[in-house]
N, C-alpha and C positions, 0 to 999 in steps of 0.2 A: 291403371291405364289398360284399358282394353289392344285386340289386336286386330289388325283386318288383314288378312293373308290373299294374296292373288296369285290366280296361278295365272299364266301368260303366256301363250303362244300362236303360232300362225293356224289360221282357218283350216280343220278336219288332225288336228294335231292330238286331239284327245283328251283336252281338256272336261269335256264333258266327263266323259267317263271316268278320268281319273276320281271328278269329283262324287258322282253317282257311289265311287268306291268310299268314300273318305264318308259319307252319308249312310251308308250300310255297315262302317267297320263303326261309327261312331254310337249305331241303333242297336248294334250287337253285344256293344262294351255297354248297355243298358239304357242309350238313352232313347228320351219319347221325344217323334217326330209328329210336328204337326208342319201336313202339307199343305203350304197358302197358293201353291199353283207346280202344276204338272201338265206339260205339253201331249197334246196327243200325238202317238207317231203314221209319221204319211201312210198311205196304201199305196205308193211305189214301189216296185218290187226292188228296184234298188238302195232304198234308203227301209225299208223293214227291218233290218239290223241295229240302225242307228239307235243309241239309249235318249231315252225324252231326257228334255229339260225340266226342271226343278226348281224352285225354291223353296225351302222346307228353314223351320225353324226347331234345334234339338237342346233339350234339357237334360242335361248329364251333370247330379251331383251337383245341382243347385247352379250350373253353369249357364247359359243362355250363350249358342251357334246359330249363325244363321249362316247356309251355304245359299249361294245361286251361282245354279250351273251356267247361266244364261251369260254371254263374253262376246259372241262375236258382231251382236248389233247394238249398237246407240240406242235405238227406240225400247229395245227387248228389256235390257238391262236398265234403264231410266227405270221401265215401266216396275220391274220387280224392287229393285230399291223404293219405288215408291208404293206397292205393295204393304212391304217390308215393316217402313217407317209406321202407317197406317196401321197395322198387327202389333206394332209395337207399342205404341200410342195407346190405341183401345186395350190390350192388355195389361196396363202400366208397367212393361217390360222393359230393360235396357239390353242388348245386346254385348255380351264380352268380349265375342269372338264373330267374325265375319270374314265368310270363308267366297271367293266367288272366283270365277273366270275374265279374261280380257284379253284381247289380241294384245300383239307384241311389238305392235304400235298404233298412231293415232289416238283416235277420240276415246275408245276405252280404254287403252292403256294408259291414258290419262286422268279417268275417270273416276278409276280406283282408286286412286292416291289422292286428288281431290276429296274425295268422301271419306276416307282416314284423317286427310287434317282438318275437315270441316269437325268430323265428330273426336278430336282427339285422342286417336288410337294410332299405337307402333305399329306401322306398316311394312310389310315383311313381302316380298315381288318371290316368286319362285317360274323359272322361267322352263315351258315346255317343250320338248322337239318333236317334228314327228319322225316316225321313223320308218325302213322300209318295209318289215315285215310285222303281219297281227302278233308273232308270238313275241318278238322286242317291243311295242307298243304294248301289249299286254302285262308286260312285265314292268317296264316303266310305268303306267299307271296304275298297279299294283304298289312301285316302291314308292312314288309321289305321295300318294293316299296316304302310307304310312308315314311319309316326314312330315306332312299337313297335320294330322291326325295329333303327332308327338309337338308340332309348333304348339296347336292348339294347347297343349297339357294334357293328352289322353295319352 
């Protein structure tokens, strides 16, 4: 039985980035990333900082990960799961491990777990805060990344 991990939290919480981490700590422990969609980031000066969105599928040791960072919209998130499937499909790949984001309620948050017990995988909710300063959000999604990371089996 495969797993589908979500992480979950309120809008600019950091879910992104935690996962962006969990995606580099996974590339580093050797696996190959192949990117089926990477967001371009705005030319506002206030969101330049912001890390793009992802979805990447990683092969580590015969494992098959697919993260998306994509959580805070219905359309965003439909749209990459259905990416996903489509990559999976054409490669005659199964997916072991499904790693993504969702708000901390509503329609994504529902949405996850729906798509766990469609494709019969243990679904595992890890819930995110935000918090008030970059160097505690940094460090929380530093320590996320590594419990995600070790769910997975890495």
């Amino acid at each position: 039985m495969g797993k589908l991990i979500a992480l979950s939290g309120v809008f600019d919480s950091g879910k992104t980035s935690a996962l962006l981490k969990v995606i580099d700590k996974l590339v580093s422990s050797g696996g190959k990333e192949k990117i089926l969609y990477e967001s371009v980031p705005r030319n506002h000066n206030k969101l330049q900082d912001k890390p793009r969105n992802k979805t990447s599928i990683i092969t580590i040791n015969g494992i098959i990960i697919v993260v998306v960072t994509f959580g805070d919209d219905k359309v965003y998130i439909q749209n990459q799961f259905e990416r996903v499937e489509k990559e999976v499909e054409k490669e005659n790949i199964t997916a072991d491990v499904i790693i993504c984001a969702s708000r901390s309620e509503g329609y994504t948050y529902t949405l996850v777990e729906e798509i766990a017990k469609q494709k019969g995988m243990e679904f595992i909710r890890i819930n995110k805060t935000r918090h008030e300063t970059k160097t505690e959000q940094e460090k929380d999604n530093s320590d996320i990344a590594d419990k995600i990371v070790k769910l997975a089996g890495f």
